[in-house]
C-alpha positions in Angstrom: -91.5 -67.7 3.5 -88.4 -69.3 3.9 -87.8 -71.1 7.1 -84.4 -71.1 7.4 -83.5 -69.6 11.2 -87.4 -68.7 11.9 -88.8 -69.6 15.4 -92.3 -71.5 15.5 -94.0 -72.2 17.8 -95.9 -75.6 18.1 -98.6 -75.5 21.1 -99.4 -79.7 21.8 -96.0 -80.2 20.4 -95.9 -83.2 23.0 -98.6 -84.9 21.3 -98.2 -87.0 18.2 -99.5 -84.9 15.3 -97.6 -82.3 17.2 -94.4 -83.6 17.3 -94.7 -84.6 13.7 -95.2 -81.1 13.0 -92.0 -79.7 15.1 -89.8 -82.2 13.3 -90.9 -80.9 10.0 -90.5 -77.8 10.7 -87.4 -78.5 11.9 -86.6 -80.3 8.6 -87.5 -77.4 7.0 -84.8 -74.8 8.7 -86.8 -73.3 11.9 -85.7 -73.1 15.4 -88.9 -74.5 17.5 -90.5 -74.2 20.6 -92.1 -76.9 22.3 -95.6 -76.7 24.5 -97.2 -78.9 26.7 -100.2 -79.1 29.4 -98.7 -81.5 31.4 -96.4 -84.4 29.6 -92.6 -82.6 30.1 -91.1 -86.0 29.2 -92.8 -85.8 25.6 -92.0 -82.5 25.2 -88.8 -82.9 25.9 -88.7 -85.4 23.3 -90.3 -83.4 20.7 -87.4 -81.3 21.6 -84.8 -83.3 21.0 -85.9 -84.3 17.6 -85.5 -80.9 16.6 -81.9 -80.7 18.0 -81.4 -84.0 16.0 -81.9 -81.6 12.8 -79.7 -79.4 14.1 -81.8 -76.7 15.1 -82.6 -75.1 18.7 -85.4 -76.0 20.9 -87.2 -75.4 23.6 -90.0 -76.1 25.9 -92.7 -73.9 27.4 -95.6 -74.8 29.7 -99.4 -74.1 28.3 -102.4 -74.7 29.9 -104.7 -73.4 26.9 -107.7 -73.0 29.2 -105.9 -70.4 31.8 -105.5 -67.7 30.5 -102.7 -66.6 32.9 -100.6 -69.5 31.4 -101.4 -68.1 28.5 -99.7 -64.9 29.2 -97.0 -66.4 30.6 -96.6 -68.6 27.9 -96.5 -65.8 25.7 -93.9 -64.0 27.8 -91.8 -66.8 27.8 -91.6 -66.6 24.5 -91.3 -63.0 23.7 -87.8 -64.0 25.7 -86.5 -65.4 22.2 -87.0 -62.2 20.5 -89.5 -63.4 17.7 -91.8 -65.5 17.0 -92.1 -66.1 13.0 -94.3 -69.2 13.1 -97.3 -70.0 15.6 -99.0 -73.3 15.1 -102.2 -73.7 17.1 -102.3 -77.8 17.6 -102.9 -78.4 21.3 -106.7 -80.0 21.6 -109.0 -82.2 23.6 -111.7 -84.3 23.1 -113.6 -86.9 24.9 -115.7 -89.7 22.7 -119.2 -88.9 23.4 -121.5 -90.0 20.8 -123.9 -87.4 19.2 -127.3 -89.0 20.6 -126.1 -89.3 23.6 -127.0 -85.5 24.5 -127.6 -86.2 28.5 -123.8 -87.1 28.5 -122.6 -84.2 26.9 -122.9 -81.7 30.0 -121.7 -78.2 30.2 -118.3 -78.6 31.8 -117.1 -80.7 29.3 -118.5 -78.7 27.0 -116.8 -75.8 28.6 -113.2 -77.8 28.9 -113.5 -78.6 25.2 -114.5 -74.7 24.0 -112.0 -73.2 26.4 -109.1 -75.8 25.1 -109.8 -75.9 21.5 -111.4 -72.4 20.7 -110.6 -70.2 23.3 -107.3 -70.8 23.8 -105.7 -70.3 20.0 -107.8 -67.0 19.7 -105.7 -66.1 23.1 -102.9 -66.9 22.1 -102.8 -65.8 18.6 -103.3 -62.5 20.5 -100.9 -62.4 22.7 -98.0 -63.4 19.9 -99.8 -60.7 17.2 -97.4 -58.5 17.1 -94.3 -60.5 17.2 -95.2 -63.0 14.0 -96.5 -59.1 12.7 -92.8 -58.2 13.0 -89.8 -59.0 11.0 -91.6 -59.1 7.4 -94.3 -60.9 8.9 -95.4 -64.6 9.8 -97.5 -67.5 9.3 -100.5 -68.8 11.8 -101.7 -72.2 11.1 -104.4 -73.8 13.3 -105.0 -77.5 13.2 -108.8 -78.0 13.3 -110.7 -81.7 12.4 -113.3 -82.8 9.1 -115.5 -83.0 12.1 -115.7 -79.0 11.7 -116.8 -79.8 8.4 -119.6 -81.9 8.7 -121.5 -83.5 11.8 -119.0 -86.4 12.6 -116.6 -86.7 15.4 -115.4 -88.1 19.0 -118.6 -85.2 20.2 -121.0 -82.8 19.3 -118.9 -80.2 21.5 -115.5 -81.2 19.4 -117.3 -80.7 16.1 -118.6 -77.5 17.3 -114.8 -76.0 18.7 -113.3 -77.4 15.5 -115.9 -75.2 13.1 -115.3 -72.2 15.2 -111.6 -72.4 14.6 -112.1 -72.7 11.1 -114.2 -69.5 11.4 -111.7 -67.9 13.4 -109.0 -69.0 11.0 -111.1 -66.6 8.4 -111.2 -64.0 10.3 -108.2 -63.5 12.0 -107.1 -63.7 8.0 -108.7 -60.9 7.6 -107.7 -59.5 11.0 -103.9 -59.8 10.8 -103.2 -59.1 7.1 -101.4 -57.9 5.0 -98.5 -58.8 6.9 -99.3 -62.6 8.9 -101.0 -65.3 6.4 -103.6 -67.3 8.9 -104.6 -71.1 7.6 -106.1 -74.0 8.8 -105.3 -77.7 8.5 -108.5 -80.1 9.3 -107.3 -83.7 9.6 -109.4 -86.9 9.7 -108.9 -90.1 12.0 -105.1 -90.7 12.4 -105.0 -94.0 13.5 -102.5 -94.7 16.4 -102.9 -91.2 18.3 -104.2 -90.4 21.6 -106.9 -88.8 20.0 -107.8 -91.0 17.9 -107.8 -93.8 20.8 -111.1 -91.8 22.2 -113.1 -91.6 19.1 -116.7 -93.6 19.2 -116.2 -96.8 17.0 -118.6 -95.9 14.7 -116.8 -92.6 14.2 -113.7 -94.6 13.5 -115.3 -97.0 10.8 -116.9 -94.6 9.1 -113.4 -92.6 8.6 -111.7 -95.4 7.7 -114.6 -96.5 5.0 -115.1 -93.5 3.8 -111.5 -92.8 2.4 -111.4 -93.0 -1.1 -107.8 -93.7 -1.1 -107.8 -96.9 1.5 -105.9 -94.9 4.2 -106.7 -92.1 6.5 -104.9 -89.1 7.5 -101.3 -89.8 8.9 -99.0 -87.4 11.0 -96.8 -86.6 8.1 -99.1 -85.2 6.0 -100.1 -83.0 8.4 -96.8 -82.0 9.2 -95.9 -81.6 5.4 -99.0 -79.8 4.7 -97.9 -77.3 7.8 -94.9 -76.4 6.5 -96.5 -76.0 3.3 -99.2 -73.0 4.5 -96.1 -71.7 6.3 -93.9 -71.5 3.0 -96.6 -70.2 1.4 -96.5 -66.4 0.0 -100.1 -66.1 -1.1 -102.1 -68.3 1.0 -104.5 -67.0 4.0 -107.8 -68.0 5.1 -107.5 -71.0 3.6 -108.1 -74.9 5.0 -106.5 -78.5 3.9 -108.1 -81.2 4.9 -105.8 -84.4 4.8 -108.1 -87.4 5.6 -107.6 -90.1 3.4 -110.3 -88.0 0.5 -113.3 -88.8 2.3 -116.5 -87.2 -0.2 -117.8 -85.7 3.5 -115.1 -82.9 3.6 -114.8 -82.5 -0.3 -117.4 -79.5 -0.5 -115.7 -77.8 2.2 -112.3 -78.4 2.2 
């Protein structure tokens, strides 16, 4: 598909692997909008990126675990008229290290289902039948390695991350022929708020496993995004970009 004039929609765009993400797309021709939980200022300058390309931006506030903002969210953007592009990046996690099952209690358990799980299947929903319209659209969710293989900031982040590889599958199946659904699963990318709550040994062990002496970065999330989105015969698919750690290899 080509980008040129589409509208996306990046959910986390504040964040950094987010924000990477709406510049590329940007890069790549499409009009963007912009959510965030709670950070406006860093929306706002994902935003203006995107206007630095030369495209049109907005912000909308998400609160992926309401699913009134959801709706709202979704209404908001119906505004535009379309919605070509929907790229399901907003996440949390908490660094809680998989012996430690005592710490791991049901409401953040609940927080980090609801956020990372939940909420794309929602909102995927609610925007169905716009990327449906128009010659159809692209979905890509950005999941982890850690829902690959039993390694991450928690046992409740690998857990949400696996399920949204599942659902990227399904809703594959669900929303074809006419919206291509894919998944990119990132390793440890050093320097992001994320990455800043990972366990040290998780860390390490990313950073030693990589076979090519670097981890994931932003960019290459970003590019491989665009990529899925470009993409004519691509669905149900997922990229892992982490550096080539053997881990992910037999999944990826």
């Amino acid at each position: 598909m080509d980008l040129t004039g589409k509208m996306a929609v990046v959910t986390g765009g504040s964040g950094d692997i987010g924000r990477a993400i709406c510049e590329a797309l940007a890069a790549a021709g499409s009009d963007v909008i912009v959510t965030y939980v709670g950070d406006q200022d860093r929306a706002e300058a994902s935003a203006g990126l995107v206007r630095d390309a030369g495209r049109q931006a907005s912000i909308v506030q998400l609160d992926q675990r309401d699913e009134a903002s959801i709706d709202a969210a979704a209404a908001a953007i119906a505004e535009h008229g379309r919605c070509d592009v929907l790229v399901n990046n907003a996440a949390w996690n908490i660094g809680i290290p998989f012996r430690n099952l005592e710490t791991l209690d049901s409401a953040t358990w609940d927080r980090v289902q609801e956020t990372n799980l939940r909420g794309p299947y929602l909102l995927t929903r609610a925007l169905a039948e716009l990327l449906a319209a128009d010659g159809g659209g692209r979905v890509v969710n950005i999941a982890s390695v850690g829902g690959l293989f039993p390694g991450s900031s928690s046992i409740a982040y690998s857990c949400s991350k696996a399920g949204l590889i599942h659902l990227t599958h399904c809703l594959a199946v669900a929303m074809s022929p006419s919206v291509t659904v894919n998944c990119v699963a990132p390793g440890l990318v050093e320097g992001t708020r994320m990455a800043a709550r990972l366990p040290d040994e998780v860390s390490e062990g990313a950073r030693r496993g990589a076979l090519l002496g670097q981890v994931g970065s932003p960019i290459d999330i970003a590019n491989a995004t665009v990529m899925l989105c470009e993409a004519e015969s691509i669905t149900g698919q997922t990229v892992v970009v982490d550096g080539g750690n053997p881990a992910a290899m037999n999944f990826g």
